[in-house]
VOMARTOR-777721 format. One record per residue: x negated, y negated, z negated of N, C-alpha, C in turn; residue in one letter. Coordinates in nm, 3 decimals, padded with zeros to 5 digits. Atoms other than C-alpha are relative to their C-alpha. Example, Ala and Ser with C-alpha at 12.3 -4.5 7.8 and 13.67 -1.06 7.14 Angstrom:
<node><n_u>-00.089</n_u><n_v>00.119</n_v><n_w>00.000</n_w><ca_u>-01.230</ca_u><ca_v>00.450</ca_v><ca_w>-00.780</ca_w><c_u>-00.090</c_u><c_v>-00.120</c_v><c_w>00.000</c_w><res>A</res></node>
<node><n_u>00.082</n_u><n_v>00.119</n_v><n_w>00.006</n_w><ca_u>-01.367</ca_u><ca_v>00.106</ca_v><ca_w>-00.714</ca_w><c_u>00.077</c_u><c_v>-00.109</c_v><c_w>-00.073</c_w><res>S</res></node>
***
This chain:
<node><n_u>-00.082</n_u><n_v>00.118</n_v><n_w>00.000</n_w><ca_u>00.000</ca_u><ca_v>00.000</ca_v><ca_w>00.000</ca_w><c_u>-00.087</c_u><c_v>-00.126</c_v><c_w>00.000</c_w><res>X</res></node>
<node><n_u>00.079</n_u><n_v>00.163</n_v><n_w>-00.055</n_w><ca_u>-00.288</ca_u><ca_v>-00.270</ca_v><ca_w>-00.066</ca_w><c_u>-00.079</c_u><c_v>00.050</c_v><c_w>00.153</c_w><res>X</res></node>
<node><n_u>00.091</n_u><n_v>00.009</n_v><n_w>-00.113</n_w><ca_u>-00.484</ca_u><ca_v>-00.138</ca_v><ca_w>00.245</ca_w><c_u>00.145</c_u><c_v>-00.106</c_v><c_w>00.098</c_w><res>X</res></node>
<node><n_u>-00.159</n_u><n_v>00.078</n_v><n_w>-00.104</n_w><ca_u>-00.076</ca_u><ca_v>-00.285</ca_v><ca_w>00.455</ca_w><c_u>-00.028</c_u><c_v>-00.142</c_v><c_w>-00.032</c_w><res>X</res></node>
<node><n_u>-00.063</n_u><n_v>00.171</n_v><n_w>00.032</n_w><ca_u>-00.033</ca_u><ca_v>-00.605</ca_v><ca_w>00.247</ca_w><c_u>-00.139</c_u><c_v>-00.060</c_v><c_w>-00.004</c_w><res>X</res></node>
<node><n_u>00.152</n_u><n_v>00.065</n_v><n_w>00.004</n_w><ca_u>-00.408</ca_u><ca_v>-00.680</ca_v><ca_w>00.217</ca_w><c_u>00.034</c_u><c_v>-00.135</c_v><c_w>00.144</c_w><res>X</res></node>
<node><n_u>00.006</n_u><n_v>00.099</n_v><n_w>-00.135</n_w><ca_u>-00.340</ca_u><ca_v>-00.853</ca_v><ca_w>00.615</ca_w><c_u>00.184</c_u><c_v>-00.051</c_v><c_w>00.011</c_w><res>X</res></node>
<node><n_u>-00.148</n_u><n_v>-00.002</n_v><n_w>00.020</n_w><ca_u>00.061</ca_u><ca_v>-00.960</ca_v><ca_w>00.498</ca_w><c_u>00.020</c_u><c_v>-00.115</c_v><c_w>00.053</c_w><res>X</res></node>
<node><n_u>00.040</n_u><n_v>00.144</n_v><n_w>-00.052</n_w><ca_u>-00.083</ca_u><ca_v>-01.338</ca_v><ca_w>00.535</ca_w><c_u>00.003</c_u><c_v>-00.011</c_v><c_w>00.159</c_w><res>X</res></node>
<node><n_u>-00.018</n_u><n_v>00.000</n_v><n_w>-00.108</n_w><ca_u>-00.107</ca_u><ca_v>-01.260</ca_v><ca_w>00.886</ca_w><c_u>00.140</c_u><c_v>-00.013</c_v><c_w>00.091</c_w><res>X</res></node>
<node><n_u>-00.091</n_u><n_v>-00.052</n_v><n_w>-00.043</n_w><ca_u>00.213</ca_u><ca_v>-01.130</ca_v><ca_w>01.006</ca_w><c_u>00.119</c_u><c_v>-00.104</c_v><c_w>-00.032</c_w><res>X</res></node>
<node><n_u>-00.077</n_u><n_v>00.135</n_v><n_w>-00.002</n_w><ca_u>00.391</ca_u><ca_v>-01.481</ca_v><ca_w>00.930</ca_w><c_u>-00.027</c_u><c_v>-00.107</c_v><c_w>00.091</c_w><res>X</res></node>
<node><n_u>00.053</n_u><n_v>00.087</n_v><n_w>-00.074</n_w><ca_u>00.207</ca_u><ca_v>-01.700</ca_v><ca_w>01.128</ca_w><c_u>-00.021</c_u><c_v>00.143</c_v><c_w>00.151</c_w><res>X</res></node>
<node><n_u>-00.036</n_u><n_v>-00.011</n_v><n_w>-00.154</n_w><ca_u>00.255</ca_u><ca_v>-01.460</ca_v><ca_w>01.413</ca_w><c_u>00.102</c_u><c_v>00.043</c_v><c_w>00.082</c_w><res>X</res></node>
<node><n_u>-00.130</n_u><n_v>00.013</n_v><n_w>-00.013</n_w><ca_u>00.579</ca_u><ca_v>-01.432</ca_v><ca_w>01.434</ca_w><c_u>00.055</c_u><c_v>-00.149</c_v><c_w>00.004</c_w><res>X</res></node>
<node><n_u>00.012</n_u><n_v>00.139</n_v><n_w>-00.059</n_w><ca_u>00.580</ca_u><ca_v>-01.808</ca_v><ca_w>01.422</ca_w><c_u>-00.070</c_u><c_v>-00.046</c_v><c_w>00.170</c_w><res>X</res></node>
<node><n_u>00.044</n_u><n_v>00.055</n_v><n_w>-00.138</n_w><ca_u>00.383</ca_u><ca_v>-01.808</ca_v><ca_w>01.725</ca_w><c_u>00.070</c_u><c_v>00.028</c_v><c_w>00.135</c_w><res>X</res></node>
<node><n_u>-00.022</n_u><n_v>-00.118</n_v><n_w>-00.102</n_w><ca_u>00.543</ca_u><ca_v>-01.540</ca_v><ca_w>01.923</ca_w><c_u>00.160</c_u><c_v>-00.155</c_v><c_w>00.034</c_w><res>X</res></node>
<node><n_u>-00.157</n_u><n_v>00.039</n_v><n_w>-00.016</n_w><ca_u>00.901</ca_u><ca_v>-01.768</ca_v><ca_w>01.828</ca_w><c_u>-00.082</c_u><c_v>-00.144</c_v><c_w>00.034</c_w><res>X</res></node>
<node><n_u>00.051</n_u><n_v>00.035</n_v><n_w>-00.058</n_w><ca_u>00.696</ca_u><ca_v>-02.032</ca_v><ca_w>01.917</ca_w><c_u>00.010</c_u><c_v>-00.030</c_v><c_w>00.204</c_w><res>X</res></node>
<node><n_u>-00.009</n_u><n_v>00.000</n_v><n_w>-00.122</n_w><ca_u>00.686</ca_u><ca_v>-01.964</ca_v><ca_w>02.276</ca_w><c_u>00.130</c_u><c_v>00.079</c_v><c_w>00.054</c_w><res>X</res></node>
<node><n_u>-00.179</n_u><n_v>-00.007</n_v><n_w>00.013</n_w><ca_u>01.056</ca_u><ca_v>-01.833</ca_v><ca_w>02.256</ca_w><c_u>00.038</c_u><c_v>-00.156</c_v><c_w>00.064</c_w><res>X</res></node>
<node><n_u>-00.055</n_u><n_v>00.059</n_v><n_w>00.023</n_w><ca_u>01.134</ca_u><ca_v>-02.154</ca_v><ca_w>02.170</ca_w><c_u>-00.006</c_u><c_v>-00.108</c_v><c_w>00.150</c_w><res>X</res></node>
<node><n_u>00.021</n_u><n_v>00.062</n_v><n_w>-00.119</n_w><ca_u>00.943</ca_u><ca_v>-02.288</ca_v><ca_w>02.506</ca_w><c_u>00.093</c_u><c_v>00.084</c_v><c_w>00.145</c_w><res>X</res></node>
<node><n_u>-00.044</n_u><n_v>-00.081</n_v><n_w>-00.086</n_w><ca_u>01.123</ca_u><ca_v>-02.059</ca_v><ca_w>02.709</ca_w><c_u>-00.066</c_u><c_v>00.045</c_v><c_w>00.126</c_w><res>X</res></node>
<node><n_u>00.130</n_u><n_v>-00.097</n_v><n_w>-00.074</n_w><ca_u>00.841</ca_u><ca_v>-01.822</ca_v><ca_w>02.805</ca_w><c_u>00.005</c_u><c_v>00.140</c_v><c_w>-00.033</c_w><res>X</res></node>
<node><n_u>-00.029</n_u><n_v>-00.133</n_v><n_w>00.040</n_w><ca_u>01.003</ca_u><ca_v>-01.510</ca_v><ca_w>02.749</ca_w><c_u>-00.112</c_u><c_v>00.117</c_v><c_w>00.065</c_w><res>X</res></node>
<node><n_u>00.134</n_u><n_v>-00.097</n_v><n_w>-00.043</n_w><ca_u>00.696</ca_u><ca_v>-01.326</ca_v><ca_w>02.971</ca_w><c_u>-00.076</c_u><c_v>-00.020</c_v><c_w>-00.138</c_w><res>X</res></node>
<node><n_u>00.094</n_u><n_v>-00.012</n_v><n_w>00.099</n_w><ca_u>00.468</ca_u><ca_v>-01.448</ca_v><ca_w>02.696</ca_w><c_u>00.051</c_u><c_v>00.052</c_v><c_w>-00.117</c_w><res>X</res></node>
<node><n_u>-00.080</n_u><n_v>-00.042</n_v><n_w>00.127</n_w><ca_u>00.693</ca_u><ca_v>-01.371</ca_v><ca_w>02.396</ca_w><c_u>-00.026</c_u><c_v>00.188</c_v><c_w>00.018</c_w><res>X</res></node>
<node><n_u>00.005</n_u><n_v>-00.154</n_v><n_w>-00.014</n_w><ca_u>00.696</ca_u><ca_v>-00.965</ca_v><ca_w>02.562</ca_w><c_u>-00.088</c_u><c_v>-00.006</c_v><c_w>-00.006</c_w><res>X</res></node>
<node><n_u>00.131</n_u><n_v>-00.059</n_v><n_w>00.061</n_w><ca_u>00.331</ca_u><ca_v>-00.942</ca_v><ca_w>02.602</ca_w><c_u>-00.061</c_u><c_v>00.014</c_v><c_w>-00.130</c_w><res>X</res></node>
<node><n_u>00.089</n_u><n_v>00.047</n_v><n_w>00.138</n_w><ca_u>00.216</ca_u><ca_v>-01.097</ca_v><ca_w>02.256</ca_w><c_u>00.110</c_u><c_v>00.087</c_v><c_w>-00.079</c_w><res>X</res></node>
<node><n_u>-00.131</n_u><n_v>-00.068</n_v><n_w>00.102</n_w><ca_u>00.562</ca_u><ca_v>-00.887</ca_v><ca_w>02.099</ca_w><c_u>-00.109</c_u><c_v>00.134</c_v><c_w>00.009</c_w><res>X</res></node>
<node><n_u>00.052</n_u><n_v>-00.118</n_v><n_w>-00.037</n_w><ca_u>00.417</ca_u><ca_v>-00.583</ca_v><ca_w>02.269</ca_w><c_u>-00.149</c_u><c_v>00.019</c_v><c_w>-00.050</c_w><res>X</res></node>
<node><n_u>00.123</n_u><n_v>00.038</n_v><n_w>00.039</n_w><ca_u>00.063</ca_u><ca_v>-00.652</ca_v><ca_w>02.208</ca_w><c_u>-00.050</c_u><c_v>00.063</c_v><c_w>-00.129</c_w><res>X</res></node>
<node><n_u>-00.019</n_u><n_v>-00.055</n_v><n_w>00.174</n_w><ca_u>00.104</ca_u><ca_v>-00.576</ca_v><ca_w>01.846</ca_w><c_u>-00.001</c_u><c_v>00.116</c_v><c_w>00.002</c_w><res>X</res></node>
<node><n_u>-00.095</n_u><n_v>-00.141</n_v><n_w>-00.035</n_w><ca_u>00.317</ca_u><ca_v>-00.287</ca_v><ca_w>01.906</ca_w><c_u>-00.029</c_u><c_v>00.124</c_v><c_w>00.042</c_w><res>X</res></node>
<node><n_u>00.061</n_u><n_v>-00.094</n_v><n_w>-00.116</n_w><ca_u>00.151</ca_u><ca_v>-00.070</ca_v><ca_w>02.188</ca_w><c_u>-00.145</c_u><c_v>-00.035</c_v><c_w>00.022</c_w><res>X</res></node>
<node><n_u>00.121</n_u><n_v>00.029</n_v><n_w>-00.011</n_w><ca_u>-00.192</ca_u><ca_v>-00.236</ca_v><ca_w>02.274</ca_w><c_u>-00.079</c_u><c_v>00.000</c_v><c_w>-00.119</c_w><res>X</res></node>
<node><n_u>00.099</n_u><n_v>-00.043</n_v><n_w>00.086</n_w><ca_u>-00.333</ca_u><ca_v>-00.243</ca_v><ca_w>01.950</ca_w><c_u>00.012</c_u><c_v>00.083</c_v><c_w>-00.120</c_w><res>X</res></node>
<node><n_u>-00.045</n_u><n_v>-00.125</n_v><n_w>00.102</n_w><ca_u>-00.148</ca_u><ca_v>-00.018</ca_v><ca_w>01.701</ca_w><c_u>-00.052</c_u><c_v>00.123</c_v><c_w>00.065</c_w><res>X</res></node>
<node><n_u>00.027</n_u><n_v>-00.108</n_v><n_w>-00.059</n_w><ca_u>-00.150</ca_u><ca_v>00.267</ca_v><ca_w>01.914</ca_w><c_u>-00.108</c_u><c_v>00.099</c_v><c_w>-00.001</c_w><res>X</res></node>
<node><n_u>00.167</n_u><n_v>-00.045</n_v><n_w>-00.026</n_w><ca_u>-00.540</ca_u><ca_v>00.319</ca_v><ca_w>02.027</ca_w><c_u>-00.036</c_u><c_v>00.012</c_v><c_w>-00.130</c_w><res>X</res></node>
<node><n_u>00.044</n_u><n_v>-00.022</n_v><n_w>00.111</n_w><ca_u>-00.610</ca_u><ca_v>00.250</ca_v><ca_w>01.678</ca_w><c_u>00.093</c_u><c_v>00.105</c_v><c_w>-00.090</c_w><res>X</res></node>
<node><n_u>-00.045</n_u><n_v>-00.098</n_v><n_w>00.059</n_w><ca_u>-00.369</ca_u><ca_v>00.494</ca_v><ca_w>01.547</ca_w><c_u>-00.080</c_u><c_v>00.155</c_v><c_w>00.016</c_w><res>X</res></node>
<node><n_u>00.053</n_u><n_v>-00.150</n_v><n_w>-00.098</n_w><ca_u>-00.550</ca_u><ca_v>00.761</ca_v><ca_w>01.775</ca_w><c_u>-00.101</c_u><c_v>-00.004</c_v><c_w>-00.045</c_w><res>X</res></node>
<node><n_u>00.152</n_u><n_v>00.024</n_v><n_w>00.022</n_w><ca_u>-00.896</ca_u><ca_v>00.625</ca_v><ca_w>01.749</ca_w><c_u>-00.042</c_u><c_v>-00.011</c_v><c_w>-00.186</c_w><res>X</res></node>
<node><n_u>00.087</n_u><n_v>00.026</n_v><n_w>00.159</n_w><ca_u>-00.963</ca_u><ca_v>00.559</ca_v><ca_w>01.338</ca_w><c_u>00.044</c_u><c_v>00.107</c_v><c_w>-00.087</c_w><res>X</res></node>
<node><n_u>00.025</n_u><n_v>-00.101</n_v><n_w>00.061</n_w><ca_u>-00.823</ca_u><ca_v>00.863</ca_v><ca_w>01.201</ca_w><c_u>-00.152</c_u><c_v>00.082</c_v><c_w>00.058</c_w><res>X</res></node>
<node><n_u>00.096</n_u><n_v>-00.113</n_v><n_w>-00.040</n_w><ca_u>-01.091</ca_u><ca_v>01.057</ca_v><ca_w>01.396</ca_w><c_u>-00.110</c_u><c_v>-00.040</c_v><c_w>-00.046</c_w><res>X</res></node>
<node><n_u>00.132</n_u><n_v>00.071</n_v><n_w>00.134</n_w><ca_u>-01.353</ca_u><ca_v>00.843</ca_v><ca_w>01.227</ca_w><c_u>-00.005</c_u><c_v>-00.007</c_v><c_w>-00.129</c_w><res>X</res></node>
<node><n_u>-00.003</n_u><n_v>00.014</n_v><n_w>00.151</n_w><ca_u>-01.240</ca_u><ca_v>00.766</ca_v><ca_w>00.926</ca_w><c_u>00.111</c_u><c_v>00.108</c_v><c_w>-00.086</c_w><res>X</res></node>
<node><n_u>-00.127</n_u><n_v>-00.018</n_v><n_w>00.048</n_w><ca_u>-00.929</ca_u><ca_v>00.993</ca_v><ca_w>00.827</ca_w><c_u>00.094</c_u><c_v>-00.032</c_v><c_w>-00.023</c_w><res>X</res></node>
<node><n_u>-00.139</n_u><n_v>00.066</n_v><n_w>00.060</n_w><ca_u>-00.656</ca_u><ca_v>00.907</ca_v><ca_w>00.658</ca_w><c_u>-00.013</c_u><c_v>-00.113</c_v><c_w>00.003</c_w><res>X</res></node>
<node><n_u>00.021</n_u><n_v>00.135</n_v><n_w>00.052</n_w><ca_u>-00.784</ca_u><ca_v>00.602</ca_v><ca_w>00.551</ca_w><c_u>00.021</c_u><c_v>-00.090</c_v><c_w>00.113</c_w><res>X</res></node>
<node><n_u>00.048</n_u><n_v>00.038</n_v><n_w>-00.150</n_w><ca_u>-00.801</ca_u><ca_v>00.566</ca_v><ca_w>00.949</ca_w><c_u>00.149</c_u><c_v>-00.027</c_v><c_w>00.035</c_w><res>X</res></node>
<node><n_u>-00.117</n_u><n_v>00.009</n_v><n_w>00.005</n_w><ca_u>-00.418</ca_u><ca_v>00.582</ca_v><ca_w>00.958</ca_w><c_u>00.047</c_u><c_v>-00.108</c_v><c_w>-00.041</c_w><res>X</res></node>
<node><n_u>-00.034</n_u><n_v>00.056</n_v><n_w>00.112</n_w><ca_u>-00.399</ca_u><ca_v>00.364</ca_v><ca_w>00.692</ca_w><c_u>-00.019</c_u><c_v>-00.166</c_v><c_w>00.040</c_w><res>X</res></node>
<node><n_u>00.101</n_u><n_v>00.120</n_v><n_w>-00.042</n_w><ca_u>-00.672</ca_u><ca_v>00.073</ca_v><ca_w>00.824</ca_w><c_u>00.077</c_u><c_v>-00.014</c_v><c_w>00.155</c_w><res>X</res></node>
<node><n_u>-00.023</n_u><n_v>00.055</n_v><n_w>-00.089</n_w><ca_u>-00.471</ca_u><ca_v>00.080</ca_v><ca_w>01.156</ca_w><c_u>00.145</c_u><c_v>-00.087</c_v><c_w>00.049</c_w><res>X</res></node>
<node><n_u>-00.143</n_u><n_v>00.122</n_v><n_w>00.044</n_w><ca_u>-00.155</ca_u><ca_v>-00.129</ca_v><ca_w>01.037</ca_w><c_u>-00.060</c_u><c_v>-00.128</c_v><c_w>00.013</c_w><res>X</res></node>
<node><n_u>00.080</n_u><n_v>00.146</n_v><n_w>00.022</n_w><ca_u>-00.401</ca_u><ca_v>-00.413</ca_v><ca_w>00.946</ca_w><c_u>-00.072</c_u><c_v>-00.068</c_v><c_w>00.087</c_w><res>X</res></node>
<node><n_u>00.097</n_u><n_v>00.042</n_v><n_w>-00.138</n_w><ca_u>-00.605</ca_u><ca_v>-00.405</ca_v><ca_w>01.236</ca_w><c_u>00.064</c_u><c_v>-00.075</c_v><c_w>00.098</c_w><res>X</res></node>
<node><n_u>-00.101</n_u><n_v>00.030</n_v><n_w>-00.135</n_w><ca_u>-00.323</ca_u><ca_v>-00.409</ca_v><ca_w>01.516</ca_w><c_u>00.058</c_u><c_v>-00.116</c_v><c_w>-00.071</c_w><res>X</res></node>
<node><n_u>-00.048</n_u><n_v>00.163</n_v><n_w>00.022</n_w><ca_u>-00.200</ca_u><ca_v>-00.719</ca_v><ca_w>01.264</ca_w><c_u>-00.055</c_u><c_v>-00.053</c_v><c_w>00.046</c_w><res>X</res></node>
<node><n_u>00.084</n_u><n_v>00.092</n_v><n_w>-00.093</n_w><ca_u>-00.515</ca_u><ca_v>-00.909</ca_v><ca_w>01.301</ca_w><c_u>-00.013</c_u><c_v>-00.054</c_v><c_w>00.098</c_w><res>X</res></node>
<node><n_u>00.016</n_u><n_v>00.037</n_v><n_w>-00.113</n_w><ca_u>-00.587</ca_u><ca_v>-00.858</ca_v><ca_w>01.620</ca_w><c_u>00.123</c_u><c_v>-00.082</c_v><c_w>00.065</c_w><res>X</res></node>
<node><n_u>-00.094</n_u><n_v>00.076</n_v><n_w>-00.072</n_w><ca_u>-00.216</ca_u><ca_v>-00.966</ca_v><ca_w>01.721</ca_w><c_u>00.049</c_u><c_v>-00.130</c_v><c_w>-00.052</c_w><res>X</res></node>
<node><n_u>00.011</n_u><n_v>00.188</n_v><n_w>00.073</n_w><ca_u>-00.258</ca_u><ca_v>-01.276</ca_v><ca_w>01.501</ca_w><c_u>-00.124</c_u><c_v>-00.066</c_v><c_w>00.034</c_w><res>X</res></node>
<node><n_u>00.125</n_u><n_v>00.081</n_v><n_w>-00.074</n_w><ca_u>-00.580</ca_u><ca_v>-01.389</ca_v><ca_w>01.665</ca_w><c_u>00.072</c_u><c_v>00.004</c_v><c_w>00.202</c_w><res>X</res></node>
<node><n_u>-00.057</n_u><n_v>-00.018</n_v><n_w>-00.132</n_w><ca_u>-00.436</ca_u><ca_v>-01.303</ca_v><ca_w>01.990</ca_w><c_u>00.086</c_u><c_v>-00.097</c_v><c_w>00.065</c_w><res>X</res></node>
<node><n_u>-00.153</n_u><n_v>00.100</n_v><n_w>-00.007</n_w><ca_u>-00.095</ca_u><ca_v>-01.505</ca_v><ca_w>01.964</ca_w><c_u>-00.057</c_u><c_v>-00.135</c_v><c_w>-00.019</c_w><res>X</res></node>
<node><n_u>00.064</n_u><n_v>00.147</n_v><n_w>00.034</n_w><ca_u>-00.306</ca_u><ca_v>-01.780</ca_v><ca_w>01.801</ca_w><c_u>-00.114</c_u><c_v>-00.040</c_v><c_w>00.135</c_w><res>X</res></node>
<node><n_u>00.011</n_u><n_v>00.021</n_v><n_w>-00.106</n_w><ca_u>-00.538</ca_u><ca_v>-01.803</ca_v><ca_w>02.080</ca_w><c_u>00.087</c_u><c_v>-00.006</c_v><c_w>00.146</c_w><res>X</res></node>
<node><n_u>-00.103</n_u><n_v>00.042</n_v><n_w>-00.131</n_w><ca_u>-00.244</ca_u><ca_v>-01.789</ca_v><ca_w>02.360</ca_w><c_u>00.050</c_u><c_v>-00.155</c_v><c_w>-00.087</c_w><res>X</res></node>
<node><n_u>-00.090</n_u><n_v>00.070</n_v><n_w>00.021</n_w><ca_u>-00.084</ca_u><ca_v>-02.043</ca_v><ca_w>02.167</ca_w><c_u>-00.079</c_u><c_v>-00.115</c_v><c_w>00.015</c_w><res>X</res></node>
<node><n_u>00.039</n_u><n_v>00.124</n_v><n_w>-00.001</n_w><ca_u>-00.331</ca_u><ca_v>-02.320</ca_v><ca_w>02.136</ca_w><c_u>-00.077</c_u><c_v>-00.007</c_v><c_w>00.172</c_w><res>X</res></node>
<node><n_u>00.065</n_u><n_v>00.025</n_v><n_w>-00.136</n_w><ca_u>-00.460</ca_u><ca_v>-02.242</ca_v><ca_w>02.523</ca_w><c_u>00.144</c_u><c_v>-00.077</c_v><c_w>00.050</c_w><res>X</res></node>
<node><n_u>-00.086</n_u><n_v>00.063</n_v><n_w>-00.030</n_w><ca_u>-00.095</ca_u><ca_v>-02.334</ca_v><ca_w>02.581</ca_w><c_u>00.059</c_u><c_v>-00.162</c_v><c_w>00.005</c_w><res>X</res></node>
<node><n_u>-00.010</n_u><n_v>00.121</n_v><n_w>00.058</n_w><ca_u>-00.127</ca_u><ca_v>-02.619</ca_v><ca_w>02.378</ca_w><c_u>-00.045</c_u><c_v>-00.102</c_v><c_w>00.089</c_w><res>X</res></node>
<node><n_u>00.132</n_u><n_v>00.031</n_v><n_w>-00.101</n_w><ca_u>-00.448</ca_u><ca_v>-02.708</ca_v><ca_w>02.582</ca_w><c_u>00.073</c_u><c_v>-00.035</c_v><c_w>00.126</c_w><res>X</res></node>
<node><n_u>-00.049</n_u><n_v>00.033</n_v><n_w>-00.150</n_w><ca_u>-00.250</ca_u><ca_v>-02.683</ca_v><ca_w>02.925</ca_w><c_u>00.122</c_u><c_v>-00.094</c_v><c_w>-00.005</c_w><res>X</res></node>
<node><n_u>-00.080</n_u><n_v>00.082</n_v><n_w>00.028</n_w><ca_u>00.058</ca_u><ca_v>-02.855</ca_v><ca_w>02.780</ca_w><c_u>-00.029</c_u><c_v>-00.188</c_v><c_w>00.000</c_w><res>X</res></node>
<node><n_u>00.072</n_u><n_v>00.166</n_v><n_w>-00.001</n_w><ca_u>-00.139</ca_u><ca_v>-03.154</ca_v><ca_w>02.690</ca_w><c_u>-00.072</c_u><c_v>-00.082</c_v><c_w>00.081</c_w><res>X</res></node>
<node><n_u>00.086</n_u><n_v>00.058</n_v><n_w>-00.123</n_w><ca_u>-00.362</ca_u><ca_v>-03.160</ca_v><ca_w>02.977</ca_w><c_u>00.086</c_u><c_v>-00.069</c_v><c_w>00.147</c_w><res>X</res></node>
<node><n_u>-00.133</n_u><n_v>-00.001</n_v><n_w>-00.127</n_w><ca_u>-00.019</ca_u><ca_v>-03.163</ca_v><ca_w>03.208</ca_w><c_u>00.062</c_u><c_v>-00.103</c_v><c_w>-00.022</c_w><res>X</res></node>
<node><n_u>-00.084</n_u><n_v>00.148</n_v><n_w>00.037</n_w><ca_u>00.126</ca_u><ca_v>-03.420</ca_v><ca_w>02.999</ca_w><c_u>00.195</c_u><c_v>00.066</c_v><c_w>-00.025</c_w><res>X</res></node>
<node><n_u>-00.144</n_u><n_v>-00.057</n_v><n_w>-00.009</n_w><ca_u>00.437</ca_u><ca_v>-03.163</ca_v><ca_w>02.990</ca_w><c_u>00.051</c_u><c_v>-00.041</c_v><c_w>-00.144</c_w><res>X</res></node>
<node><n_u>-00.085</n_u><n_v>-00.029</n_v><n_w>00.113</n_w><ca_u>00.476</ca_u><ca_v>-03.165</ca_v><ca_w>02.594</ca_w><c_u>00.019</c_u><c_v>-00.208</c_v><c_w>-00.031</c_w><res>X</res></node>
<node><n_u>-00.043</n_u><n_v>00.191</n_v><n_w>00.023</n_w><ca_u>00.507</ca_u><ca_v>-03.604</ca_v><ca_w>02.654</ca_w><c_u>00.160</c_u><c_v>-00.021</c_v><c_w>00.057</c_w><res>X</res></node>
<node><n_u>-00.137</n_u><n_v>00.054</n_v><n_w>-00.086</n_w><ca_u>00.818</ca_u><ca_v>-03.552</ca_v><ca_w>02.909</ca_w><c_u>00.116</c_u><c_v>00.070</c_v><c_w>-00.075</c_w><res>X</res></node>
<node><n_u>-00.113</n_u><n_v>-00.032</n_v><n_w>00.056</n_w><ca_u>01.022</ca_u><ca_v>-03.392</ca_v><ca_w>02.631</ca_w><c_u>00.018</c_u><c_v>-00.072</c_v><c_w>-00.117</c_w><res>X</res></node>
<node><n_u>00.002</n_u><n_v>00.073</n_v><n_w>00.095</n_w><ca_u>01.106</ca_u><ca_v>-03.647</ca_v><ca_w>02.388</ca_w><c_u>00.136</c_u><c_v>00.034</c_v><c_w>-00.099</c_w><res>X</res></node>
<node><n_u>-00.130</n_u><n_v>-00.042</n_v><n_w>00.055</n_w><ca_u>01.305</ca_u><ca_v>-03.587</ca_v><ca_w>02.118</ca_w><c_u>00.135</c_u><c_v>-00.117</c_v><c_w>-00.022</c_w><res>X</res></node>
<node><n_u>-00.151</n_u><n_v>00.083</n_v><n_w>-00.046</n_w><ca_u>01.681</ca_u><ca_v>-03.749</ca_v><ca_w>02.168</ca_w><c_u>00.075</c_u><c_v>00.017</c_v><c_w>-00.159</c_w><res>X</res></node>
<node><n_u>-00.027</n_u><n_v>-00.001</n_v><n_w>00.131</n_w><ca_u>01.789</ca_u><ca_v>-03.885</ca_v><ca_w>01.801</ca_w><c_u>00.184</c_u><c_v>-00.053</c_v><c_w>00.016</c_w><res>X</res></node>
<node><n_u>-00.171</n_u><n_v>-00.006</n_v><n_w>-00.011</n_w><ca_u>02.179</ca_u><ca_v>-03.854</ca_v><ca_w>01.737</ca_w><c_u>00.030</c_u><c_v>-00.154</c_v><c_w>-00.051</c_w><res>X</res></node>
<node><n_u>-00.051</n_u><n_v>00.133</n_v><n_w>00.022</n_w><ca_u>02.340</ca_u><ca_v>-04.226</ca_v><ca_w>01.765</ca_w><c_u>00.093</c_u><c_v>00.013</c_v><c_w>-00.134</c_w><res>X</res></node>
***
């Protein structure tokens, strides 16, 4: 149970990111970075760290496939940021305050 919650800090801030780019309506990016988690890095490491480590390998690959899909999401998100700002796109949506 602490090897799971040890990376718990993670798994908030990337679910913020993922809804994040929801919220831009980039539903491609939302499936990869959803999936990402899910299949790309749970998976291999489910397969791959028992055979090294054992159990413990089972155990260590909850935390991992977090990480990685919280560095992941966080890097898409601020490259987005990056192209947003460079485009001038996140200036042409201003927010419209109720009269």
């Amino acid at each position: 149970m602490r090897i799971i919650l040890s990376t718990l800090v993670f798994i908030g801030p990337s679910v913020l990111f993922i809804t994040t780019f929801q919220g831009l309506s980039k539903g491609k990016e939302v499936l990869i970075l959803s999936l990402a988690r899910q299949f790309i890095f749970f998976v291999p490491a489910l397969y791959l760290l028992p055979q090294v480590l054992g159990i413990n390998g089972v155990w260590l690959s909850v935390p991992i496939s977090d990480v990685l899909g919280f560095l992941v999401s966080g890097a898409w998100l601020l490259r987005e940021y990056r192209i947003q700002k460079r485009t001038g796109t996140w200036l042409d949506k201003k927010i419209k305050t109720p009269s």
